[in-house]
SEKE-596101 format. One line per field, with one value per residue (C-alpha): residue number from 1; y, z, x; residue in three letters. Coordinates in steps of 0.5 Angstrom, whole numbers, plus 500, padded with zeros to 3 digits. Layout:
N
num <- c(NUM  ...)
v <- c(Y  ...)
w <- c(Z  ...)
u <- c(X  ...)
residuo <- c(ala  ...)
END
This chain:
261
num <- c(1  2  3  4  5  6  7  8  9  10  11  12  13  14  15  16  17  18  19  20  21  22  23  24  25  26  27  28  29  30  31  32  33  34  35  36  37  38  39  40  41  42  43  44  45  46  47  48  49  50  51  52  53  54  55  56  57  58  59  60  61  62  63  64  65  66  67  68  69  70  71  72  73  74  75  76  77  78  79  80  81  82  83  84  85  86  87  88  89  90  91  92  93  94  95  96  97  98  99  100  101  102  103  104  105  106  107  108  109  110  111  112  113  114  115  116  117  118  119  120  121  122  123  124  125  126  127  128  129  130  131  132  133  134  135  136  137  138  139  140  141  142  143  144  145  146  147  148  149  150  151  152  153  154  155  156  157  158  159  160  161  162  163  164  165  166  167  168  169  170  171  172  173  174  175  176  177  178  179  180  181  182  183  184  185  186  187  188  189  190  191  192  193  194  195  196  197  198  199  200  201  202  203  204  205  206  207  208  209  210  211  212  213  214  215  216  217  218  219  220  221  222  223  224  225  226  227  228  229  230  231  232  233  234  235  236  237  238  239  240  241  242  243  244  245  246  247  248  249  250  251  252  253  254  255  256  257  258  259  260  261)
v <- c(166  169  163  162  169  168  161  165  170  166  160  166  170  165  167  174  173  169  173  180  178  182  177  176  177  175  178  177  181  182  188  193  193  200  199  205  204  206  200  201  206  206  212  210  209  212  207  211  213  206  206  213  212  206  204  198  196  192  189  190  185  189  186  178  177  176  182  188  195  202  204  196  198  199  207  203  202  196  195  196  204  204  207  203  202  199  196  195  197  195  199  195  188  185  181  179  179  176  178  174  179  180  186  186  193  195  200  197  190  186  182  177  179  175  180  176  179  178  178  186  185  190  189  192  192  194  193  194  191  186  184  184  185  183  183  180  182  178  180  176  178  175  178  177  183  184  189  193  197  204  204  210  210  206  202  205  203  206  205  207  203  206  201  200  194  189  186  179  179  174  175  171  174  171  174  172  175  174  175  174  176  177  177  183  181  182  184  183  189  188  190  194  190  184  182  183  178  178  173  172  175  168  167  170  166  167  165  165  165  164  166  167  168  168  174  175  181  186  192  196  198  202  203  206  201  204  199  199  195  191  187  184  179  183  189  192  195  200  200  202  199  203  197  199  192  191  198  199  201  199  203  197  200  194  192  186  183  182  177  177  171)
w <- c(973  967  965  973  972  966  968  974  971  967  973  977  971  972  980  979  974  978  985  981  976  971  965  961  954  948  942  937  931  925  927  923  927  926  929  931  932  928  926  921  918  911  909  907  912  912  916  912  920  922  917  917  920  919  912  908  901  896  892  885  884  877  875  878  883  888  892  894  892  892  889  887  892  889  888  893  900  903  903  910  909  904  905  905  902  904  899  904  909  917  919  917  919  919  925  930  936  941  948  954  960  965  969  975  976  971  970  970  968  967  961  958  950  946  940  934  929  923  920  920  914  912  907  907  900  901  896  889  883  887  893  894  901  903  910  911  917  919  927  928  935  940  946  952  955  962  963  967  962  966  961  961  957  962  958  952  945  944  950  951  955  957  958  960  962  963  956  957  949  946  939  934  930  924  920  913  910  903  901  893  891  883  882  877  872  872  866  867  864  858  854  848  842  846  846  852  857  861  866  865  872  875  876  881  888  893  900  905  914  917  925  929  936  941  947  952  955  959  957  958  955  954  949  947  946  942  943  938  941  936  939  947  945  940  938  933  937  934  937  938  942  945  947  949  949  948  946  941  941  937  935  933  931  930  929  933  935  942  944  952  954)
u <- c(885  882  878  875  873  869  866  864  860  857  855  852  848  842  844  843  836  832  834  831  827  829  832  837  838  843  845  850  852  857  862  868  874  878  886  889  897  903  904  898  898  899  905  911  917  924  929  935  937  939  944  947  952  955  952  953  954  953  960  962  968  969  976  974  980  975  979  975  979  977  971  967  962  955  952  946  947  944  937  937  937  933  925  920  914  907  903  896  893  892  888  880  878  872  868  862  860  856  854  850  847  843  839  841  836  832  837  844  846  852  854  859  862  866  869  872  876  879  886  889  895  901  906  913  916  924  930  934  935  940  936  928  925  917  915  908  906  898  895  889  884  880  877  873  869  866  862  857  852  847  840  837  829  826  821  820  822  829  834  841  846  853  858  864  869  876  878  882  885  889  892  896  901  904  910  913  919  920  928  929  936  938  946  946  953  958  963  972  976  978  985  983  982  979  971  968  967  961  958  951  946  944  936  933  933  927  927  922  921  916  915  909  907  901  900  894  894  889  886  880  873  868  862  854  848  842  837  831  826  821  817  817  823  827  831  835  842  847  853  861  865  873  878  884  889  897  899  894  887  880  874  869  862  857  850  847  840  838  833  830  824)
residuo <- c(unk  unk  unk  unk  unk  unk  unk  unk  unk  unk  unk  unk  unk  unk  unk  unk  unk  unk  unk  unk  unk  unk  unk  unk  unk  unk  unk  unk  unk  unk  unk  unk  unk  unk  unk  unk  unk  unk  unk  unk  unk  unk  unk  unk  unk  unk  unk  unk  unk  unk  unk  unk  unk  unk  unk  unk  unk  unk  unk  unk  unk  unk  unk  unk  unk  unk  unk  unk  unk  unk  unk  unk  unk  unk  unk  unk  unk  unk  unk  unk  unk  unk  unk  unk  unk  unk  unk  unk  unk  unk  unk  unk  unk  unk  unk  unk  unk  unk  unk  unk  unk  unk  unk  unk  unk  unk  unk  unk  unk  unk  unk  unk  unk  unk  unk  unk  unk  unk  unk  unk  unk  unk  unk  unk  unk  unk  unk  unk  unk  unk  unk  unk  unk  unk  unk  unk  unk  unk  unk  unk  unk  unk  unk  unk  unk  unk  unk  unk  unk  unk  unk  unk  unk  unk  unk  unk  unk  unk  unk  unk  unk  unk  unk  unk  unk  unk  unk  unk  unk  unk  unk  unk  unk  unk  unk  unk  unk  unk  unk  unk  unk  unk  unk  unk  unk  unk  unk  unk  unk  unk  unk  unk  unk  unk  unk  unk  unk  unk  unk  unk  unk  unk  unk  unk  unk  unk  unk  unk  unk  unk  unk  unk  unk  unk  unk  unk  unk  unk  unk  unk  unk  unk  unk  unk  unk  unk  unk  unk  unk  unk  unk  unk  unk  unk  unk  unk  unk  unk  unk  unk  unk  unk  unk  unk  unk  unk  unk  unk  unk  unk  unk  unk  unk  unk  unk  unk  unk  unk  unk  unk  unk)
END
């Protein structure tokens, strides 16, 4: 439905320009996408809740009769109520956009933007000295806009577009989780007068999974062109965009440039 959609509005674009004869314009530019969503925040996390109540430990076998007893548990519980500490942030990627419209009357359009943006990337880094913890989490965008826009200034050279519109978003997601556990050694009591037995800490083992997933979802949005007109056919645009899809919501400003016949 939403690839009808699409292919629809640009079939009628031409439609629609040659009936009023106002012209269409192209215009494409580099873009900041700026997320706002906990997920990409950059302060440390505390999940010490989720195993207070019941916490797991690590085990000590002290005496290597392969036998729990009381007090071989380690002093650390089980990295799952540990805090967690994330070493980048999310919230920035870069990106570009490219858009197609018409004036359906000398104040109002309707356009087609494409908004592709880059990988937003945050690690987790939880653990202790037995058992490391990376979680990298990767998400990259791609949405499509329709949108109408009013332009106020008329036939001066800086105008002003007020924008808003459905956005049909696609966005990938990638996980990988990186386990690297290090047995820390383990030394047998010992009678007096015997040497100390101790078994070496064996090498570090690290493990990695990896999962991914695709979505499409809906969203809304809205924006502000300011158009500076150079010459008949061109023009620098400033713009931001506010997009609001799959839980999360975007402040993107851009700079684009318009060309119109």
């Amino acid at each position: 439905m939403k690839l009808v959609s699409a292919a629809l509005f640009a079939v009628l674009l031409p439609t629609f320009a040659a009936a009023q004869n106002s012209g269409v314009f192209i215009q494409a530019g580099p873009l900041a996408d700026v997320l706002f969503a906990p997920s990409a925040d950059g302060s440390p996390t505390n999940v010490g809740s989720l195993s207070s109540s019941n916490p797991s430990y690590l085990w000590n076998d002290l005496n290597g009769d392969r036998l729990w007893q009381p007090g071989e548990e380690s002093t650390a519980a089980f990295p799952i109520g540990l805090s967690t500490q994330r070493t980048s942030k999310a919230r920035l990627a870069p990106g570009g956009a490219v858009a197609v419209g018409v004036f359906i009357t000398p104040s109002v359009s309707l356009r087609l933007e494409g908004s592709f943006q880059g990988e937003h990337v945050t690690e987790d880094e939880l653990g202790d000295s037995s058992l490391g913890i990376v979680d990298r989490q990767a998400s990259s965008v791609t949405d499509l806009f329709v949108a109408a826009g009013w332009h106020q200034g008329g036939s001066r050279r800086t105008t002003i577009t007020y924008l808003a519109g459905m956005v049909f978003r696609r966005q990938r997601e990638e996980v990988t989780l990186s386990y690297t556990y290090s047995i820390p050694p383990r030394i047998l009591p010992t009678t007096p007068g015997q040497p100390v037995l101790g078994l070496p800490a064996a090498g570090p083992v690290t493990i990695d999974e990896e999962f991914s997933a695709t979505s499409y979802s809906p969203g809304i949005m809205a924006g502000v062109d300011v158009a500076f007109q150079f010459s008949t056919h061109l023009a620098v645009v400033p713009q931001v965009r506010l997009v609001a899809a799959n839980q999360t919501l975007s402040v993107r400003p851009a700079i684009a440039m318009r060309w119109h016949p």
